[in-house]
C-alpha positions in Angstrom: -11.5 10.6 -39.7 -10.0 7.5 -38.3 -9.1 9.4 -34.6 -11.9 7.1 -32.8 -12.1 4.0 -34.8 -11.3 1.0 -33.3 -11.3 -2.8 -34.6 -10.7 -5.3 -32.5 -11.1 -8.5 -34.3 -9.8 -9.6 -38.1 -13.6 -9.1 -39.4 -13.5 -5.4 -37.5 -10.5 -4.9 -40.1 -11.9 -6.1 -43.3 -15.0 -4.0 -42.0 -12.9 -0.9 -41.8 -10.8 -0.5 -44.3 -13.2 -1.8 -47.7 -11.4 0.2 -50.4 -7.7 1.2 -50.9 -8.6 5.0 -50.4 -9.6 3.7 -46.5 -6.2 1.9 -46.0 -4.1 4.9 -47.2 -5.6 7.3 -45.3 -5.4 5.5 -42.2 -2.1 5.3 -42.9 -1.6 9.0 -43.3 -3.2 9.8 -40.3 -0.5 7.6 -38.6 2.3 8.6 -40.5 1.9 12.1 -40.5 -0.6 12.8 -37.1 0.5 16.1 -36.8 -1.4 17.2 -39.8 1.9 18.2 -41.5 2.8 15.4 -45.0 6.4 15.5 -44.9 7.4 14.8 -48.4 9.7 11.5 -48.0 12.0 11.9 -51.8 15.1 12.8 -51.1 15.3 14.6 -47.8 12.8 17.3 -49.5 11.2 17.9 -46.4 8.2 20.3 -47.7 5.2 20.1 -46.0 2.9 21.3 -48.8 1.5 19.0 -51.5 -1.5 18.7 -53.7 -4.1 16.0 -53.4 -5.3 13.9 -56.1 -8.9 12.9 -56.7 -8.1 9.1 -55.9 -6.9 10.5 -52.2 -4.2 8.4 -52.2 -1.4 10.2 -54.3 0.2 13.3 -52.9 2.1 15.8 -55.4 5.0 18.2 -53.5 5.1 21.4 -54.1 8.6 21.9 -53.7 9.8 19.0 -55.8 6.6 17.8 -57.7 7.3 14.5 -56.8 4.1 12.1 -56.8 4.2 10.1 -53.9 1.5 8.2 -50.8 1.7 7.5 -47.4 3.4 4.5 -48.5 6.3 6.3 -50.0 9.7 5.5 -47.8 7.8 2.8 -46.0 8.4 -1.5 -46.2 5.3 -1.6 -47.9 6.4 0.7 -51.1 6.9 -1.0 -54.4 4.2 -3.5 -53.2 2.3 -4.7 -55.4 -0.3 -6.4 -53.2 -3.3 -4.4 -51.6 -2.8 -2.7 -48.7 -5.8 -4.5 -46.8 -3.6 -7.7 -47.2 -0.8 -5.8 -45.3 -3.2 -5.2 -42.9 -4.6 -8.2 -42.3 -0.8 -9.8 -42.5 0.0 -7.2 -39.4 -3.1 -8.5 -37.2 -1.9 -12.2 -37.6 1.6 -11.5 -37.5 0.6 -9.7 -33.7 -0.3 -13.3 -32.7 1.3 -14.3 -29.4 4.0 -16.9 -31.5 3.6 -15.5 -34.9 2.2 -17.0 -38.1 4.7 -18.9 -40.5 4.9 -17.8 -44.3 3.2 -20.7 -45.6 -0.1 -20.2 -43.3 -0.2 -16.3 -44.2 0.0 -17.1 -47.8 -3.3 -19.4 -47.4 -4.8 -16.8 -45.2 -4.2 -13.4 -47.7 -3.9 -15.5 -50.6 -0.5 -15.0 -51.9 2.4 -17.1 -52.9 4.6 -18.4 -50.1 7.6 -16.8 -51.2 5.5 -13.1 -51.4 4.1 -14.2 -47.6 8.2 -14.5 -46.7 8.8 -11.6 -47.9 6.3 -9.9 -46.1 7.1 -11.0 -42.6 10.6 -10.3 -42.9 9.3 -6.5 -43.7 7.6 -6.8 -40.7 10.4 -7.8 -38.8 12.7 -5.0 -40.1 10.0 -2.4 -38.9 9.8 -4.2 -35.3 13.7 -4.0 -34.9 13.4 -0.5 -36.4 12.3 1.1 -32.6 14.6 3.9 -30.6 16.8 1.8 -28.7 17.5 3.8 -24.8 19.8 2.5 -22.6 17.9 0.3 -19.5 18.3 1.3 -16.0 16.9 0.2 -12.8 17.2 -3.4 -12.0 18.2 -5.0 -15.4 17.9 -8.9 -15.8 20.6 -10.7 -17.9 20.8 -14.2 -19.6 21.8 -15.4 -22.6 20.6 -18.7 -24.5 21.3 -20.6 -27.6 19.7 -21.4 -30.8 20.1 -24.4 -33.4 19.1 -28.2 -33.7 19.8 -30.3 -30.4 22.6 -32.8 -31.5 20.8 -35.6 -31.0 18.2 -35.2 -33.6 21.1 -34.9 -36.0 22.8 -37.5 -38.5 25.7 -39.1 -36.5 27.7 -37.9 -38.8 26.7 -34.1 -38.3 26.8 -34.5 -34.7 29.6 -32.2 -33.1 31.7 -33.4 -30.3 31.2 -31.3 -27.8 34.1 -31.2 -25.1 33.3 -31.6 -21.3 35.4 -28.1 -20.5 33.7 -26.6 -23.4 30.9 -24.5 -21.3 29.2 -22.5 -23.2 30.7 -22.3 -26.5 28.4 -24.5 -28.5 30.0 -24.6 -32.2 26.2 -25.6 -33.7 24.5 -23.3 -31.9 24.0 -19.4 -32.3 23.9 -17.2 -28.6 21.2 -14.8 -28.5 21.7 -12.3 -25.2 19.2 -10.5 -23.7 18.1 -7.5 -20.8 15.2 -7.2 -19.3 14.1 -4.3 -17.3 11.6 -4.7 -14.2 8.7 -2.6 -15.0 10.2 -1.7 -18.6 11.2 -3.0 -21.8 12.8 -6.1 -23.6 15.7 -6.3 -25.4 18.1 -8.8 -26.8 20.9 -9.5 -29.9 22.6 -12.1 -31.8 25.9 -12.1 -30.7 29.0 -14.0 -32.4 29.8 -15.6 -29.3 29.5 -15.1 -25.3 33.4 -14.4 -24.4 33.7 -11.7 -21.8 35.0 -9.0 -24.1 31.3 -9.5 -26.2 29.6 -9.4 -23.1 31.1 -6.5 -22.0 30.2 -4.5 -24.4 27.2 -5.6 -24.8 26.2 -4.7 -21.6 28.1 -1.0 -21.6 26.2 -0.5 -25.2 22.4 -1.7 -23.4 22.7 -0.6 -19.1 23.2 2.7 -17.8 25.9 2.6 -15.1 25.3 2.4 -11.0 22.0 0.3 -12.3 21.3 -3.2 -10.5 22.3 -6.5 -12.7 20.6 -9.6 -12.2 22.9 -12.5 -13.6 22.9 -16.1 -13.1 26.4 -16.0 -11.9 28.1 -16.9 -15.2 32.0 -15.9 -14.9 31.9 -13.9 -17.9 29.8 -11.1 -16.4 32.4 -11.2 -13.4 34.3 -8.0 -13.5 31.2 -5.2 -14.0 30.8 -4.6 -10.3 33.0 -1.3 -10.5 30.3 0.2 -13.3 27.2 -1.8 -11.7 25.5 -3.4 -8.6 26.0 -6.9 -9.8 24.3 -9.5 -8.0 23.9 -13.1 -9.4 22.1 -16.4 -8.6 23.9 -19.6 -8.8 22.1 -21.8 -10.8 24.7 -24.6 -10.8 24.1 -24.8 -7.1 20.9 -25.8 -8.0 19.7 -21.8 -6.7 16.7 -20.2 -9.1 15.8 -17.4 -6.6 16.4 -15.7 -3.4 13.8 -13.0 -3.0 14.4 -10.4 -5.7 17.6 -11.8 -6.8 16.6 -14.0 -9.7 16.9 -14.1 -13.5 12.9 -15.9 -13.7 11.7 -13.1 -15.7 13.9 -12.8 -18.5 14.2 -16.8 -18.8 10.5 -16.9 -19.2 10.5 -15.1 -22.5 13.2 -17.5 -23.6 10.9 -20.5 -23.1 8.3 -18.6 -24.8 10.7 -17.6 -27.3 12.0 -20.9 -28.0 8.2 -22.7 -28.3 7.6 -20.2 -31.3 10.6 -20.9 -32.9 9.9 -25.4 -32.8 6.2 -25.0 -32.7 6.1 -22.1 -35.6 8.7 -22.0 -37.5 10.5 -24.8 -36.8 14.1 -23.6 -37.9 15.5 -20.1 -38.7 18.9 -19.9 -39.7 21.8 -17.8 -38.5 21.7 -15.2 -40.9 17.7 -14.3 -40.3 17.5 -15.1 -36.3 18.1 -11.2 -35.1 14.8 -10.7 -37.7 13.0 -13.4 -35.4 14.4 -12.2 -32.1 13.3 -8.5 -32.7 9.9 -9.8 -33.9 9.5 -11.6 -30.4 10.7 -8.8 -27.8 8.3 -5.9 -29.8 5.3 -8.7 -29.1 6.8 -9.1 -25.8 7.5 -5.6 -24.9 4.0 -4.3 -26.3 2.0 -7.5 -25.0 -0.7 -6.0 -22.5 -1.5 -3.8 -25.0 -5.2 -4.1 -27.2 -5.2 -5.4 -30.5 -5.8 -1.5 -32.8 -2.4 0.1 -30.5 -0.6 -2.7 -31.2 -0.8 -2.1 -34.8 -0.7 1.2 -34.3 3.0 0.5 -33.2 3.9 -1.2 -36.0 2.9 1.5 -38.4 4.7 3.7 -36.8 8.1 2.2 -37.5 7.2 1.1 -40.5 9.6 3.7 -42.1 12.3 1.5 -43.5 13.0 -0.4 -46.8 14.0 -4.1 -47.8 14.4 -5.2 -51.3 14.1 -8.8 -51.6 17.9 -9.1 -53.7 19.1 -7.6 -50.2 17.2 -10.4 -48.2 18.5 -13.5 -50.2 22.2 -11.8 -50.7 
């Protein structure tokens, strides 16, 4: 039913999707487009169920749970209607995002519920098969917190001249970017060269080409990699495909969404807010129905809210 429908603006979804029945059964068609409904309790696994009147609920005929496309999902237990999920995924898909107190004016919800929401979001956009990268892989790490300055000279931290890179106020955030592929990147505890090792065994395939910007942590990976690195302390940004200008770029656009949208995001919710950026990044070109499309279809995860605030 839905196969060829397309909606490319927030009044193309509204249009679309007018009742609840609409909204589910778009959702089944995503969830389960091979025709077969899986039943999601408990591993069950049956592919046969019977259909309510309503066409939303399904009833397995194995088990005899009741359950919907929703079942399993971030959007079970919800209470809200599912065309305000949909309309929260359009504006979330917005180049920097949408903060929780203009998505509650916008689906008319309490802040707190509009929180809630994104972060469900975010869980399903860090919820993606992770493959190793391969090719020629760009490296860089940056830092996220408060510059010092804008801070009460009492909660100012001294940082030390032979200090580097470990900022005590700040949380590192690492990332790899693959020319001609995908985005990714982590919260890391800190950037010593044991973390970054591992990080990059855990993210590149071996005998690929690493782009660095000739930090002395990554020193050491040339027997697993073709390192080469750029030295930007020399003032050196380039020098023809030897560069790190790609990934860097998503760190400026990264870092404007962060001060322009949300202003602040603490330590224990930034990997939420880094995975929400490199699935926006990574699916970018793409038009505004595939993009939800993606979403959807890892939207199989759960978050209860006593989780989120423990």
């Amino acid at each position: 039913m839905f196969a060829n429908t397309e909606f490319k603006t927030i009044i193309d979804v509204v249009t679309r999707f007018p009742t609840e029945k609409a909204c589910h059964q778009y959702l089944a068609s995503r969830r389960w487009s091979d025709g077969l409904m899986v039943c999601p309790h408990n591993d069950c696994g049956h592919e046969q169920a019977y259909v309510y009147k309503d066409g939303i609920r399904y009833k397995c005929k194995k088990c005899k749970l009741v359950y919907t496309a929703k079942t399993g999902t971030f959007m079970e237990a919800s209470k809200l209607p599912t065309i305000k999920w949909f309309l929260s995924i359009y504006l979330f898909m917005h180049k920097k995002g949408i903060s929780s107190i203009q998505l509650s004016k916008d689906i008319g919800c309490q802040q707190k519920t509009a929180w809630f929401i994104l972060c469900r979001l975010r869980l399903a956009l860090g919820n993606e098969t992770k493959e190793q990268l391969d090719g020629v892989v760009e490296i860089d790490e940056t830092f996220v917190g408060g510059a010092a300055r804008f801070k009460h000279r009492n909660k100012r931290p001294k940082y030390l001249k032979e200090q580097g890179r470990d900022l005590p106020d700040k949380t590192p955030v690492m990332g790899f970017l693959q020319r001609g592929g995908k985005l990714r990147a982590m919260v890391l505890p800190n950037v010593t060269s044991d973390v970054l090792y591992h990080a990059v065994r855990k993210n590149i395939k071996e005998k690929s080409t690493v782009m660095t910007d000739g930090y002395r942590g990554y020193s050491g990976f040339d027997y697993l990699y073709d390192c080469k690195s750029i030295d930007h302390g020399k003032g050196f940004y380039g020098d023809g495909e030897i560069h790190t200008n790609t990934i860097e770029g998503f760190w400026s656009q990264f870092k404007k969404g962060i001060k322009g949208v949300y202003h602040k995001t603490t330590p224990k919710h930034l990997q939420k807010y880094v995975d929400e950026f490199v699935f926006r990044y990574n699916y970018r070109t793409l038009a505004v129905q595939p993009q939800f499309d993606c979403v959807i279809a890892n939207m199989k995860c759960r978050l209860k809210y006593k989780d989120l605030v423990a």
